[in-house]
C-alpha positions as CSV (number, residue, x, y, z in Angstrom):
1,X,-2.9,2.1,-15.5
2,X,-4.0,5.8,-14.1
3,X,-3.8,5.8,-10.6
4,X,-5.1,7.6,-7.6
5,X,-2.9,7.8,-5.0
6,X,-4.5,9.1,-1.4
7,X,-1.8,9.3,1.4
8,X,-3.9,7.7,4.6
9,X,-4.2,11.0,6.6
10,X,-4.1,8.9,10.2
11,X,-0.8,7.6,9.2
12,X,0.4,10.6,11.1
13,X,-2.1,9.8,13.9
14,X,-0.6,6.0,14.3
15,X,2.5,7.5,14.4
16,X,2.0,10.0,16.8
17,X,0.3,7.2,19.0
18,X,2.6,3.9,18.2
19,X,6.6,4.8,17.3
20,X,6.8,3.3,13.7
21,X,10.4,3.0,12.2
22,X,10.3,1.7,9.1
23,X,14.4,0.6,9.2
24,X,13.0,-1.5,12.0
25,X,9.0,-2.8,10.1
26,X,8.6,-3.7,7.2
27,X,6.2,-1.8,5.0
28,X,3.7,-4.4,2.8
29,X,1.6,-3.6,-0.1
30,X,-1.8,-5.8,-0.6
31,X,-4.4,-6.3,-3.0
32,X,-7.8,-5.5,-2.9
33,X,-10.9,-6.1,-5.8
34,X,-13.5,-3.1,-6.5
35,X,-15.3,-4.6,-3.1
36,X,-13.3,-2.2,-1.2
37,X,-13.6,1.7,-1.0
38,X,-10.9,3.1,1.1
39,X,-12.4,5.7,3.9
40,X,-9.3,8.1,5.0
41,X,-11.4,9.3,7.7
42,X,-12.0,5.7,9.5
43,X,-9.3,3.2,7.8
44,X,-6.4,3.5,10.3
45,X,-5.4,-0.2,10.3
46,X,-5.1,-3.2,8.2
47,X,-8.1,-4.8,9.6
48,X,-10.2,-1.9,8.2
49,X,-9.5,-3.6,4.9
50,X,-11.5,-6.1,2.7
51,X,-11.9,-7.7,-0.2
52,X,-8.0,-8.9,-0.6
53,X,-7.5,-10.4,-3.8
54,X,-6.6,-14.6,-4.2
55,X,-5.7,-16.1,-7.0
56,X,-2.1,-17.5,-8.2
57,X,1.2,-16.3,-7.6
58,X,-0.5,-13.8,-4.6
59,X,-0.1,-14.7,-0.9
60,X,-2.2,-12.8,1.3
61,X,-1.0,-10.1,3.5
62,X,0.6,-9.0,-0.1
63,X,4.3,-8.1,-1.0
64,X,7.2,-7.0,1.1
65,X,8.9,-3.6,-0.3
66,X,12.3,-3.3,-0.7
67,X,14.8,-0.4,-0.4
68,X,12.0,1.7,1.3
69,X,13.0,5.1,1.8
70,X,11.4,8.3,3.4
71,X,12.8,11.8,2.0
72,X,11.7,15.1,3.3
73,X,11.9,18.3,1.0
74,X,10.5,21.8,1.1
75,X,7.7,20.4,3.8
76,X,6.9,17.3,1.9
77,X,7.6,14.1,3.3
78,X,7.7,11.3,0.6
79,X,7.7,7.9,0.9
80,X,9.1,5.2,-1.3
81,X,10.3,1.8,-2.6
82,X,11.3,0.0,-5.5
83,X,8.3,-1.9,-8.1
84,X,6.2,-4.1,-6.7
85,X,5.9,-7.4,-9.1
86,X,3.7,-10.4,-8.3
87,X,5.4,-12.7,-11.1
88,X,3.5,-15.9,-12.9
89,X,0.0,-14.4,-11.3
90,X,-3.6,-14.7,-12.2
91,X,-4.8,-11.9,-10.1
92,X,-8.0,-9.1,-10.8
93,X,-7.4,-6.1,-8.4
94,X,-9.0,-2.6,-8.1
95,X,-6.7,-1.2,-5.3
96,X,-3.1,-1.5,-3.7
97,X,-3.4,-0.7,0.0
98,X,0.3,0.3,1.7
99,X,0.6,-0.3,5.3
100,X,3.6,-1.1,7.7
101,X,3.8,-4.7,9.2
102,X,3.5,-4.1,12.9
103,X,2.8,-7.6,13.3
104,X,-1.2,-8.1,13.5
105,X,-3.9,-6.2,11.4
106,X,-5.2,-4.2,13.9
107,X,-2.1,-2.8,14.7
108,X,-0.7,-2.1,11.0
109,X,-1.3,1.3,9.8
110,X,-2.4,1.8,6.4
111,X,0.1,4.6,4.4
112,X,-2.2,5.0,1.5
113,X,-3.8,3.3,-0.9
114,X,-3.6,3.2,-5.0
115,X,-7.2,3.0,-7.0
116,X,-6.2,2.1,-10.1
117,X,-9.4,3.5,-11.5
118,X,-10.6,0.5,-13.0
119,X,-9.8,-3.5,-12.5
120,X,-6.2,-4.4,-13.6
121,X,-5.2,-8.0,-14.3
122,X,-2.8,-10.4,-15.0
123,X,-3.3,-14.2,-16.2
124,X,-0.1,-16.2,-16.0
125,X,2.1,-12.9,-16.3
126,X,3.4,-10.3,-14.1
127,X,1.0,-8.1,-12.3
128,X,3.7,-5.1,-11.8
129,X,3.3,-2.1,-9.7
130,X,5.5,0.8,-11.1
131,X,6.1,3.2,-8.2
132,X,6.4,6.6,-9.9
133,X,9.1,9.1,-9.0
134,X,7.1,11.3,-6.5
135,X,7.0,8.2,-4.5
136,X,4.4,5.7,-3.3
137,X,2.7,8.6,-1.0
138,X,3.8,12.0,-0.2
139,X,2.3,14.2,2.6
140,X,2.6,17.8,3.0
141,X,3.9,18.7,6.5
């Protein structure tokens, strides 16, 4: 799976505006089909996104990360978490949106989102997202 990974550039804006602490949110990670084209100019919140997959073995609002960390180095600030699996699934997605879990959809920024390039799928087996080792997003500073 070739992925495009575009860090959400209002992240910074929400957190500028709202204090996010991700010891204290969680950060989430839905699915999306090809119905949805991410627009970093104007996608700012959840409730900006559409087309969230359903099928087996998914439960909207998507899947909790765990051991989420944030690491800055020579101005870059990365972001990330252990794989992602959604285990037993029949799912078709076209995107991963990240976001952290304020509570509501208009209040839960969107980090960035994956286009996986084409539509990836999974009948009855895991649907597994690998996070690579530059981390789920990174954003120069």
């Amino acid at each position: 799976m070739a992925v495009q990974s575009t860090p959400a550039p209002r992240f910074m804006e929400s957190l500028l505006e709202e204090p996010v602490d991700l010891d204290e949110h969680d950060v989430k990670v839905l699915l999306t089909t090809s119905a949805y084209t991410f627009n970093p100019a104007t996608h700012q919140f959840r409730s900006a996104v559409s087309g969230e997959v359903t099928g087996t073995g998914y439960t909207a609002g998507g899947a909790t990360l765990t051991n989420v960390t944030v690491e800055t180095s020579a101005g870059v600030v990365k972001i990330d978490a252990d794989d992602v699996v959604w285990a037993d699934s029949t799912i078709t997605a076209r995107n991963a949106v990240f976001y952290v879990d304020m509570g509501s959809a208009a209040a839960d920024p969107i980090i960035g989102v994956w286009d996986f390039g084409q539509d990836e799928s999974s009948s009855g087996s895991d649907f597994k997202l690998v996070i690579p080792a530059n981390g789920l997003v990174t954003f120069q500073t």
